[in-house]
C-alpha positions, -999 to +999 in steps of 0.1 A: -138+087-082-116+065-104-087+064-081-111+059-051-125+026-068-087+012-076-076+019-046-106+000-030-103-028-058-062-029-052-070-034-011-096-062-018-074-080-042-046-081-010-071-089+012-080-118-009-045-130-015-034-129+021-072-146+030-062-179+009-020-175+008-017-173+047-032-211+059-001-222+038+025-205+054+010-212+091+001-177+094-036-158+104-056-153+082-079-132+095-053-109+108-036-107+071-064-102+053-077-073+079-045-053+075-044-059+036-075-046+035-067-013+057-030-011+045-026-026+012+006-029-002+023-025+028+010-049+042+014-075+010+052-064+016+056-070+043+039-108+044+063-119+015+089-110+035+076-131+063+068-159+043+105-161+027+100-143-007+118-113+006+128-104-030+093-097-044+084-088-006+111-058-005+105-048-043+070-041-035+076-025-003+101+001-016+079+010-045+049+017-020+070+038+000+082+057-029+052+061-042+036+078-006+069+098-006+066+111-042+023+118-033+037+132+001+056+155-017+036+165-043+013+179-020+033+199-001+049+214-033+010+223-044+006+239-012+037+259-012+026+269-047-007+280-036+008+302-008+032+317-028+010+336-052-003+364-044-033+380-049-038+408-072 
């Protein structure tokens, strides 16, 4: 439930950003703030790279996709686990 609500919070907060940040760099806003609000951080990375602060922009960018990888993997390490055991 908790991570549910951050994520939710974490996508609004883009979508806000992006909303207000975008006018100023000639850009959409209601196409930013529609995908920061369905892709999040991705999306945030990919707009600072865009708008010339590809430092930040890459930084946040790598770290989102390392974080789906680790979450990807995760996952499929649970459900090898699960299939492994055997019942009694």
């Amino acid at each position: 439930m908790i991570v549910r609500i951050t994520g939710l919070f974490v996508s609004l907060a883009v979508a806000i950003y992006l909303w207000f940040d975008a006018p100023k760099h000639n850009k959409d806003k209601w196409l930013w703030a529609i995908l920061g609000l369905l892709f999040s951080t991705i999306v945030l990375g990919i707009y600072l790279i865009k708008t010339e602060r590809k430092g930040l922009g890459w930084t946040i960018l790598i770290l989102t996709i390392l974080f789906y990888l680790m979450l990807l993997i995760s996952v499929l390490i649970g459900i090898i686990l699960f299939y492994q055991v055997s019942p009694s």
